[in-house]
C-alpha positions in Angstrom: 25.6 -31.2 6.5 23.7 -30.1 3.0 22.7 -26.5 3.0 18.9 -25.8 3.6 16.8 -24.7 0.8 14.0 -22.2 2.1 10.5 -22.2 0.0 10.7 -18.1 0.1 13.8 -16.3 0.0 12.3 -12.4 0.5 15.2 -9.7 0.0 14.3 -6.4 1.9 12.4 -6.2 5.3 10.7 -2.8 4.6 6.5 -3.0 4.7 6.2 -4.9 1.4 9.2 -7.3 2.7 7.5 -8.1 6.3 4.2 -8.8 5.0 5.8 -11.3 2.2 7.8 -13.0 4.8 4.6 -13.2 7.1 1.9 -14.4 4.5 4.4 -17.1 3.1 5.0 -18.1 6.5 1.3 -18.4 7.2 0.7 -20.3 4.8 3.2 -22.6 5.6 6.8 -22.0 3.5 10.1 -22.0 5.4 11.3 -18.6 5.1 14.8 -16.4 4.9 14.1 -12.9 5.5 17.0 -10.6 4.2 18.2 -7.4 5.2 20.7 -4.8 5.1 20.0 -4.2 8.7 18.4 -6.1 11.2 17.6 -2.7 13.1 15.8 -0.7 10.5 13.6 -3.7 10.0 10.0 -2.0 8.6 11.6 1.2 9.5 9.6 4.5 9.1 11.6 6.2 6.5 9.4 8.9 5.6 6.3 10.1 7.4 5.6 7.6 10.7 1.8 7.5 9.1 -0.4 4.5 8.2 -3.3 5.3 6.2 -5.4 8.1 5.0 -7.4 7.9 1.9 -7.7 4.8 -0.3 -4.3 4.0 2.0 -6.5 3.2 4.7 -8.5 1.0 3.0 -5.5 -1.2 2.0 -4.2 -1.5 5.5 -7.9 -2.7 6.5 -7.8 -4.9 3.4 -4.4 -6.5 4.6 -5.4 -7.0 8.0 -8.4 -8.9 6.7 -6.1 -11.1 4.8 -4.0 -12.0 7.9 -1.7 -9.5 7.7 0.3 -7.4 10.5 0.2 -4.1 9.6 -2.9 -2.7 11.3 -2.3 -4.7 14.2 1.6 -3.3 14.5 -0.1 0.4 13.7 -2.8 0.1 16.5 0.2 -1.0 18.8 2.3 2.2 18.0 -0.4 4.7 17.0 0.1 7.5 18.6 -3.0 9.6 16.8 -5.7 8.5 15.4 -8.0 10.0 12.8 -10.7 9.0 10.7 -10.7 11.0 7.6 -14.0 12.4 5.4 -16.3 11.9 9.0 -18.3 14.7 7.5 -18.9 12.8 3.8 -20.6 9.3 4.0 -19.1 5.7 5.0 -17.8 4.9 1.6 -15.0 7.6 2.1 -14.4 7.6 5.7 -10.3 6.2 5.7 -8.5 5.5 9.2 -5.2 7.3 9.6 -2.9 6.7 12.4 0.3 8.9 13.3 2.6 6.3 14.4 5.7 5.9 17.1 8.1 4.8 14.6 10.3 2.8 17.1 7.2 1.5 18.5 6.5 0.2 15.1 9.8 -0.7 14.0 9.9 -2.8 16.8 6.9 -4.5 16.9 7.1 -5.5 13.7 10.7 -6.7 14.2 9.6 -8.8 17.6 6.8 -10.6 15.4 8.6 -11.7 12.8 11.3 -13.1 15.1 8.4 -15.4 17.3 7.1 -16.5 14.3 7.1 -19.6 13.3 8.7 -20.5 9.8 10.6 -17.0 9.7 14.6 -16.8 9.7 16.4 -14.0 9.7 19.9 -12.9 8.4 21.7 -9.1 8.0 23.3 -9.3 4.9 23.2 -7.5 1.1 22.3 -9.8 -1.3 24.5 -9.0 -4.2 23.8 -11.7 -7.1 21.6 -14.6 -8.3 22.1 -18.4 -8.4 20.6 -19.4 -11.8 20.3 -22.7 -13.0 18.8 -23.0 -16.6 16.6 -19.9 -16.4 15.5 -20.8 -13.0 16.8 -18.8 -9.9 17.7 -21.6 -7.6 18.9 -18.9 -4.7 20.9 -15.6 -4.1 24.7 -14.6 -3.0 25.8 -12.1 -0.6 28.7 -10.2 0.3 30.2 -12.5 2.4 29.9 -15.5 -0.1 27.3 -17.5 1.0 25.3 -19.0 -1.3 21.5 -19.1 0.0 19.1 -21.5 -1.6 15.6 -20.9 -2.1 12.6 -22.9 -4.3 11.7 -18.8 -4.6 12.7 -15.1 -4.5 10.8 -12.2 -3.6 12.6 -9.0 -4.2 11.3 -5.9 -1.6 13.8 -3.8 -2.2 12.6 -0.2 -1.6 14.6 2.6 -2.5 18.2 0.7 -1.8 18.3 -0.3 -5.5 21.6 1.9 -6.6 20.5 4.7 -4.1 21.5 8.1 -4.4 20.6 10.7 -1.8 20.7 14.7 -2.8 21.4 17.4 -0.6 21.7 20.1 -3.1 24.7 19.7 -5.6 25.9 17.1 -3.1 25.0 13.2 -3.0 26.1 9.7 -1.5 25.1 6.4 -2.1 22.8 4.9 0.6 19.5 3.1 0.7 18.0 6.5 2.5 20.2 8.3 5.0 21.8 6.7 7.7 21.8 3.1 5.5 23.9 2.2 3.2 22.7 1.3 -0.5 21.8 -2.0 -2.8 24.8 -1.5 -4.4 25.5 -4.5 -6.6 22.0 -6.1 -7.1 21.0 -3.7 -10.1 24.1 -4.8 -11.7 22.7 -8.4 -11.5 19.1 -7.7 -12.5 20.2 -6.3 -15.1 23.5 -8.1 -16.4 22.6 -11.5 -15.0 19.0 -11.7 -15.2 18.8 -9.2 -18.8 16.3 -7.2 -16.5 15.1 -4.0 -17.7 15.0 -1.2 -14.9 14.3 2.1 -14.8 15.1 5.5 -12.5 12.7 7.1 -10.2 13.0 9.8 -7.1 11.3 10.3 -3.8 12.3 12.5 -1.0 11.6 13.6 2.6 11.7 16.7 4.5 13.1 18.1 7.5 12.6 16.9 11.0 13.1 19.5 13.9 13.3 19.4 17.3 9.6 20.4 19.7 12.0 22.7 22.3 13.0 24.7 19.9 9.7 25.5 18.5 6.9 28.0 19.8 3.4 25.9 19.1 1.7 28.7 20.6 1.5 30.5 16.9 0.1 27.2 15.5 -3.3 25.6 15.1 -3.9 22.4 17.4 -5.3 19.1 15.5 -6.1 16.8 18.6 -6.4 12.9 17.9 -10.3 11.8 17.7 -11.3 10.0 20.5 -13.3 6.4 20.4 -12.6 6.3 16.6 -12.9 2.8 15.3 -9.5 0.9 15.2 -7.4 -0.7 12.3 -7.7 -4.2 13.1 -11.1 -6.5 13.0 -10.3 -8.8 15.4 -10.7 -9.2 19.0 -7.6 -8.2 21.2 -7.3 -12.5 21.6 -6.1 -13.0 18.6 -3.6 -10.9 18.3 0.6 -10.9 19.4 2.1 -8.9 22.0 3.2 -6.2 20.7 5.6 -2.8 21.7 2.5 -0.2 22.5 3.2 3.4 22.1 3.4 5.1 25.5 0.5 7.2 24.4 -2.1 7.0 21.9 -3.4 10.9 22.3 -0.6 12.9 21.0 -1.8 16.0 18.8 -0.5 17.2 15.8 -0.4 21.3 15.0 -0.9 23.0 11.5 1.3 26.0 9.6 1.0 27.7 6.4 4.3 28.7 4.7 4.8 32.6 4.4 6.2 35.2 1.6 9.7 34.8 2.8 9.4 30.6 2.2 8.5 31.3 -1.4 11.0 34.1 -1.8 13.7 31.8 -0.1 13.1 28.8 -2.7 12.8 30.7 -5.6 15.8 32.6 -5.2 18.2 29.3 -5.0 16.2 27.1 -7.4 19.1 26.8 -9.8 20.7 24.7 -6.2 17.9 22.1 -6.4 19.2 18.7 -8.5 15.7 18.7 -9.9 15.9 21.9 -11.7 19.3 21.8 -12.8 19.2 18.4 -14.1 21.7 16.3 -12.0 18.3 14.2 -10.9 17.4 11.7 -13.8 14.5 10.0 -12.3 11.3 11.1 -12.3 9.0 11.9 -9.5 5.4 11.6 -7.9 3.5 14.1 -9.0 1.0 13.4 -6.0 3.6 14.0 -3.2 5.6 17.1 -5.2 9.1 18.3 -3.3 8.4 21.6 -1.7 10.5 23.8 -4.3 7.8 21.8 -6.9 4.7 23.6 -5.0 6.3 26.5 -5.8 7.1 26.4 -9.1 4.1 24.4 -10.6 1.5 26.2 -8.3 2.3 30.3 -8.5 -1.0 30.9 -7.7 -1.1 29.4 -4.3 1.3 31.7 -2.2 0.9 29.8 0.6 1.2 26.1 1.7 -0.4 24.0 4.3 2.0 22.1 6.3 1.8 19.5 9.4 4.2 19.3 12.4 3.6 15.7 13.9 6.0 14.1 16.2 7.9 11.2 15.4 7.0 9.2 18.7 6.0 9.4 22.1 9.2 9.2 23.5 11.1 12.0 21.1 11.2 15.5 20.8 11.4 15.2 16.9 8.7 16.4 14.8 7.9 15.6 10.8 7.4 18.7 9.1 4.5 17.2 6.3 4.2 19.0 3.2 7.8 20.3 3.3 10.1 17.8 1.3 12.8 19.0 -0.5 16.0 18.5 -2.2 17.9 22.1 -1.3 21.2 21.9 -0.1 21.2 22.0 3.9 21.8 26.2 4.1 18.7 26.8 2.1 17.2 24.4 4.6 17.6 26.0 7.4 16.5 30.0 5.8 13.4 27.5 4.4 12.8 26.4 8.0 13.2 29.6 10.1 11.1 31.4 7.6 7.9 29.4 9.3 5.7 30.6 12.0 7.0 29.0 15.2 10.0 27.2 13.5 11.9 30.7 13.7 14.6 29.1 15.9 13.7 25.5 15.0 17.2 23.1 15.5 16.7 20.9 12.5 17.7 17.0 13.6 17.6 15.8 9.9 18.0 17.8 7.0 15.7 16.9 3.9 16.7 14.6 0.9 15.8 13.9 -2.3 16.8 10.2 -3.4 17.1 8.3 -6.9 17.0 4.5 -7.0 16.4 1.7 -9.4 12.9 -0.5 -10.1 11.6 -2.9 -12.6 9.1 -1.3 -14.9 5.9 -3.4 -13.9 5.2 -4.5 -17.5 7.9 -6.9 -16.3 5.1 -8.9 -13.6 1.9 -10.3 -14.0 -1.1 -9.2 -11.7 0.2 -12.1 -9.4 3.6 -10.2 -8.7 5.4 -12.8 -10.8 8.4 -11.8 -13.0 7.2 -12.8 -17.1 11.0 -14.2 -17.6 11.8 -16.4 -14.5 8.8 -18.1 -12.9 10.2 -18.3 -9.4 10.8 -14.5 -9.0 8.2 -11.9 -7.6 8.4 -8.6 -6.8 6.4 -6.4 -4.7 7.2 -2.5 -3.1 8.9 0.5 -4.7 11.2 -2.2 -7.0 7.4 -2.5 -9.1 7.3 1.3 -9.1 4.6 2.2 -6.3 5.5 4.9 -3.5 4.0 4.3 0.2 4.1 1.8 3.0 0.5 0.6 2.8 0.9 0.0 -1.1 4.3 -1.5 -0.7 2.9 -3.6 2.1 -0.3 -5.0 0.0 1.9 -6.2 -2.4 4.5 -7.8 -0.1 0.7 -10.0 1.2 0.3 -11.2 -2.2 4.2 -11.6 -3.6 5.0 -13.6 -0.7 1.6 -15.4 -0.8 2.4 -16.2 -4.8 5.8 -17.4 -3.8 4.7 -19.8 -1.1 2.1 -21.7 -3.3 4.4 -22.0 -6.6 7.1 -23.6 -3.9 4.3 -25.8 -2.9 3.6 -26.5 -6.7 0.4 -24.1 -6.7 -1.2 -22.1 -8.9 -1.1 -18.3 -8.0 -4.0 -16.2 -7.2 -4.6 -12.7 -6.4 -8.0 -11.0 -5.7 -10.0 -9.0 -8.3 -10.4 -4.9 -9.0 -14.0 -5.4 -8.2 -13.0 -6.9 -4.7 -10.3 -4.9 -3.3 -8.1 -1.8 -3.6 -5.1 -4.1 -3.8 -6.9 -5.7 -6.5 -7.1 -2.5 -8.2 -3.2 -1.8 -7.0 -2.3 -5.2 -9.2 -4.4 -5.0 -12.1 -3.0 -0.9 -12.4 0.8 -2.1 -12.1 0.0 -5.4 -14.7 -1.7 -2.9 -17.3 -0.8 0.6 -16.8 2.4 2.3 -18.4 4.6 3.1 -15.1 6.5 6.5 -15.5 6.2 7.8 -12.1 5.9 6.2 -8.8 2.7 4.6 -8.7 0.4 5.6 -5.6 -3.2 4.6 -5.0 -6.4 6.6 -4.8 -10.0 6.0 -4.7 -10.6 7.7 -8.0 -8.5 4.4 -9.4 -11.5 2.4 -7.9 -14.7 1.6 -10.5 -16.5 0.2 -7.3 -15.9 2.6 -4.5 -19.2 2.3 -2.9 -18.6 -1.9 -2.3 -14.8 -1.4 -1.4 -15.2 0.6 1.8 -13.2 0.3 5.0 -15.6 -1.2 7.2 -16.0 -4.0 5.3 -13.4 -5.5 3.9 -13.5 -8.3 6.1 -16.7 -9.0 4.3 -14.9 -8.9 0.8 -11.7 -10.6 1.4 -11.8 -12.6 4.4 -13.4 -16.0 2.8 -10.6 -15.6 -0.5 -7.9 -15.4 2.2 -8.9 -18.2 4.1 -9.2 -20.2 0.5 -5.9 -18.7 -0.8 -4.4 -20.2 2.7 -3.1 -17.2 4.7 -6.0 -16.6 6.9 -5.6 -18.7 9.8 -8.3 -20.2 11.2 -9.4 -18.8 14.7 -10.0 -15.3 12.8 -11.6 -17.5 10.1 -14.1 -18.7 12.4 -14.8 -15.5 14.0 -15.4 -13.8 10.5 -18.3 -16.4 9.6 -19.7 -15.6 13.2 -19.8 -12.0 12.3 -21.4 -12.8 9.1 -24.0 -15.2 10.0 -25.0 -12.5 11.9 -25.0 -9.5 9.6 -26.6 -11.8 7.0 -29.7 -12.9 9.2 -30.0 -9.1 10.3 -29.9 -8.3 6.4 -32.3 -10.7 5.5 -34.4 -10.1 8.7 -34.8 -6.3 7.9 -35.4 -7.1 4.0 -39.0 -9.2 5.0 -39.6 -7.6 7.8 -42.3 -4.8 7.6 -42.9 -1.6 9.7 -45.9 0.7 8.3 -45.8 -0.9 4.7 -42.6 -0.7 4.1 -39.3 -2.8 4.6 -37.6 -2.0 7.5 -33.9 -1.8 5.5 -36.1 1.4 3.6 -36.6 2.8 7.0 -33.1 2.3 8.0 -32.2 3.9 4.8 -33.4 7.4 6.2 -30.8 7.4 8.9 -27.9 9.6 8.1 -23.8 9.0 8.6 -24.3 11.3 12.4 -27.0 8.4 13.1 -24.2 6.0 13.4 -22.7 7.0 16.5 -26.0 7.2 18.3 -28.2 4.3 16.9 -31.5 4.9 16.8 -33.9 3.0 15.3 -36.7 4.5 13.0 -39.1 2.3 13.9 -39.9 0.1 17.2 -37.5 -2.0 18.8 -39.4 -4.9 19.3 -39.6 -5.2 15.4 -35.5 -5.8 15.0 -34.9 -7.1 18.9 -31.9 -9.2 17.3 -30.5 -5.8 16.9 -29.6 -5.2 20.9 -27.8 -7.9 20.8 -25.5 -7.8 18.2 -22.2 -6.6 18.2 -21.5 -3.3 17.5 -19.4 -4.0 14.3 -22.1 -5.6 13.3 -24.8 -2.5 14.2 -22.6 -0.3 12.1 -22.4 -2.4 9.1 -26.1 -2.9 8.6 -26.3 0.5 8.7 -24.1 1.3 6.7 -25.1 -1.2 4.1 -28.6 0.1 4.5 -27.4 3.6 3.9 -26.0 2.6 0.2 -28.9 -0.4 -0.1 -30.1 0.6 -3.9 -26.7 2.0 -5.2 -24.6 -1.3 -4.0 -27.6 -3.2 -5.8 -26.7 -1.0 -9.0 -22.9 -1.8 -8.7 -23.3 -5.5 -8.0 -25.3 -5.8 -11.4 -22.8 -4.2 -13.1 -19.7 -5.9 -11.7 -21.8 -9.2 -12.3 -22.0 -8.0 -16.5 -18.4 -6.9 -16.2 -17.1 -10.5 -14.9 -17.9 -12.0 -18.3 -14.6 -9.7 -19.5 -12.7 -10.6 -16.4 -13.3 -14.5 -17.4 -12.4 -14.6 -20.3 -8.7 -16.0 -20.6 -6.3 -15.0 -22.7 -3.9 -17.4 -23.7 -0.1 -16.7 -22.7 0.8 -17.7 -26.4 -2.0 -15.8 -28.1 -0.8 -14.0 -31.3 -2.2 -10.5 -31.8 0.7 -9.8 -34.6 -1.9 -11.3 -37.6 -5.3 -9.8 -36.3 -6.4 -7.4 -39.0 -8.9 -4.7 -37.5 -6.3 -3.7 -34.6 -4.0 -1.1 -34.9 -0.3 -1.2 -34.4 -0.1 0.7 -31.1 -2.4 -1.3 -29.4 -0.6 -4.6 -30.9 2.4 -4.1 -29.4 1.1 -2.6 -25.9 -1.3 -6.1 -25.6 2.6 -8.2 -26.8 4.6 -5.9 -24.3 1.4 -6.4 -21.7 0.4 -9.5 -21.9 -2.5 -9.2 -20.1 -4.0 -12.7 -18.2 -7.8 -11.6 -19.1 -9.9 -9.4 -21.1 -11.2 -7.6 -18.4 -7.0 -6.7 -17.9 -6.2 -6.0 -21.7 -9.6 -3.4 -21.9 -7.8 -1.4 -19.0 -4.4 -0.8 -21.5 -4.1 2.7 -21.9 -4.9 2.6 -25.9 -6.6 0.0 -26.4 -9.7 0.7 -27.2 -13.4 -1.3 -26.9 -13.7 -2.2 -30.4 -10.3 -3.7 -30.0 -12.0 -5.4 -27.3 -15.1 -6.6 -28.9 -12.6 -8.1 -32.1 -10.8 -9.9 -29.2 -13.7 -11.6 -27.6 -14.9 -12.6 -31.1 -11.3 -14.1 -31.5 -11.0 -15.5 -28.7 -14.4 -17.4 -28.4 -13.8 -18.7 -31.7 -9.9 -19.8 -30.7 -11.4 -21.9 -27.6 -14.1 -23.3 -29.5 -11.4 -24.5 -32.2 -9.6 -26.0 -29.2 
């Protein structure tokens, strides 16, 4: 019997490795989904938290695309929050504190009913190369597994090394066991170029030993809007949470925290130089607050629990990388945690990526056509980032199996556009994490309506299927004739979107119109997704009219091609640094190469010169 050849090999079945394996499979590739272990599939590692700011966003984004993760989060949410409700719509972000086996195993049930998907527990430990092209992968029990592509989503397993103090062992994080031989073939078989980087995780501690009676209460919003757009129909059956109510409580560290770290700093492998790779500087270890920020004494930290059916708690804020009898004085030195059992002691952990100047925006590796990427191997931190890429990696896969060109959406269109374009132009030299300060355009990319923005390009791309397709141009048949409707329309002079402009974010809980119902009676009866979003839209009317206009001038630079084979070594007027970042780069566009840190808009403006007069000479 021949062996089968899969379209999409994905290695890795963390958040950016279920979502690869699900978009290819949607779109219709045969896939092989590899991992490690078949029970830690899209395992909570860290935090059990989907979400929060810019993060949120994403997961929205992804769900509009197809995608599982808001529907798996909405199954095992276990609180739910929407963040900046006192700031307008364009910075409200949904957050959900998750169940993590709830997750884990939703996620794990879906990709096993669907359609397309195979999976196999194994560590893939080489490549099967054929004339520069991968033609499959190898694992540790010798069989050879054939694939048309390979997507790598391999997380922190790359070479991993956890830290407990002066002490370490390999594994992928604790309890797993590491990538062991891979970075030895990226780099010796494939002439990769990787690089080191660190992430860690704190403490978890168990609720009956803790007194929450000393802490402050942070009880889950109720009726908050959910994750996923579509109606409970079209979605799988999933593993719920037992509860979706659960609170979370809040601490501040105290003197004796501060005096405990400072006092056995020289024990951290940060400070006394046994760690080599670098860290975030957005999600600092614990002993980092203290010795970066001496003017804040104190530190705010979050107990949430770990599911609805454990007694473990998360203590947020609190990472570290002290060995495990620093731990413990670290622990007990917090209000209520004063006789705190700790379950899991805290870790700090080092693995291998490929620096992203290695991919193009489409998550494709420059050397071998056939391999993508997509997770913490590109150099991001986070599920939701990790999980955004997976979409488009495995997306990018399945179309160059079926002989297609890749695509990927636009900065001005998503934050996972943004997410790409950052990773394709942007020198890499600490975990990569999304914010919506990275956004030009943050007033267009909101949560609500990324359906809006994304929906029609998935469907086109070929990952949106078409039942939430159809209910999409329902939705916006309706939204546009309301827009439309309230644009004509007149009330006392004056446009009725002007009067619906005076209503403020409170207004959108409790509608009330500013004007006479019988003017808008289309408005009764459309659903309330809708309501909210011509509200919403009317609240930002003039300033998304302003930022349309100037993402329309800005597309000219996002047009314009550059050529793969385009020489920048002759072109007089640019100066050497920003040569050999645009050679190292590569970037697809102009609109890409203006976003090169040092390269700078006169070297722009000589480009497009260049360039217009290279195409016309074609």
């Amino acid at each position: 019997m021949s062996q089968k050849v899969y379209d999409v090999i994905v290695v890795g079945a963390g958040h950016a490795g279920c979502e690869a394996a699900l978009a290819a499979a949607r779109y219709g590739a045969s896939v092989l989904l590899t991992t490690i272990n078949a029970d830690h599939i899209a395992q909570m590692s860290c935090n059990p938290a989907i979400g929060g700011i810019a993060k949120g966003q994403v997961v929205r984004e992804i769900d509009a695309l197809g995608g599982a993760q808001g529907m798996v989060t909405e199954a095992a949410s276990i609180q739910f929050r929407l963040l900046n409700r006192t700031k307008g719509p364009a910075v409200w972000s949904p957050r959900a504190q998750c169940d993590k086996v709830a997750y884990q195993k939703s996620m794990k049930l879906l990709l096993e009913e669907s359609e397309n998907i195979d999976i196999l527990q194994c560590e893939v430990t080489s490549f099967i190369v054929e004339n520069k092209v991968i033609k499959g992968v190898t694992n540790q029990f010798g069989d050879q597994l054939f694939g048309r592509t390979v997507v790598l989503t391999t997380g922190t397993f790359l070479n991993g090394l956890l830290h407990y103090g002066m002490l370490n062992f390999p594994g992928g994080r604790a309890g797993d066991l590491p990538a062991s031989h891979l970075s030895d073939a990226l780099s010796g078989q494939l002439g990769l170029k990787l690089g080191r980087l660190k992430t860690g995780t704190p403490p978890r501690v168990l609720a009956k030993s803790m007194d929450f009676s000393v802490m402050r209460l942070q009880d889950s919003e109720p009726g908050v809007e959910e994750f996923s757009f579509w109606d409970k129909s079209m979605r799988p059956n999933l593993v719920e949470a037992v509860r979706h109510d659960l609170p979370c409580f809040m601490i501040h560290s105290t003197d004796k925290t501060r005096d405990v770290v400072k006092e056995n700093i020289h024990l951290s492998p940060m400070y006394s130089g046994v760690i080599k790779g670098t860290g975030t500087r957005y999600c600092p270890s614990f002993e980092d607050k203290i010795i970066r920020f001496p003017q804040h004494p104190y530190h705010l930290l979050f107990l949430e629990p770990e599911g609805a059916q454990t007694g473990e708690y998360y203590i947020n804020g609190f990472s570290s990388s002290l060995p495990v009898e620093v731990q413990k004085k670290m622990v007990h030195s917090l209000p209520g945690l004063e006789n705190a059992v700790i379950t899991r002691y805290a870790y700090a952990i080092e693995y291998d990526f490929i620096p992203p100047e290695q991919i193009s925006v489409t998550m494709q590796n420059k050397y071998y056509a056939n391999l993508f990427t997509a997770g913490q191997i590109n150099g991001t931190s986070g599920y939701e980032e990790a999980a955004g890429q997976g979409l488009i990696a495995g997306l990018n896969a399945a179309r160059f199996a079926a002989g297609k060109d890749p695509v990927y959406p636009g900065r001005d269109s998503c934050y996972i556009g943004v997410m790409l374009d950052d990773l394709a132009a942007k020198e890499i030299v600490e975990p990569y994490r999304l914010f919506t300060s990275r956004a030009e355009y943050r007033l267009s990319l909101r949560q609500d309506n990324a359906d809006l923005r994304l929906c029609q390009w998935g469907y086109d791309a070929g990952i949106l299927p078409e039942n939430k397709y159809q209910a999409f141009c329902k939705k916006k048949q309706s939204l546009d004739e309301l827009l439309d409707f309230c644009r004509t329309r007149k009330h006392q002079g004056k446009p009725l979107m002007t009067w619906l402009n005076q209503l403020t974010p409170d207004d959108l809980d409790d509608i009330k119109l500013p004007f006479p119902e019988e003017l808008l009676p289309e408005f009764a009866a459309a659903a309330e997704p809708v309501k909210a979003e011509l509200l919403i839209q009317a609240h930002y009317d003039g300033y998304l009219q302003r930022e349309t206009l100037q993402i329309s001038r800005l597309a000219k630079l996002e047009n314009t091609v550059i050529p793969e084979d385009f020489d920048y070594t002759d072109i007089s007027g640019l100066s050497n640094e920003s040569k050999q970042k645009l050679i190292k780069r590569r970037p697809a566009t102009l609109g890409a190469a203006s976003r090169i840190d040092g390269v700078t808009p006169s070297d722009i403006a000589l480009l497009q010169v260049l360039l217009k007069k290279h195409n016309g000479a074609k």
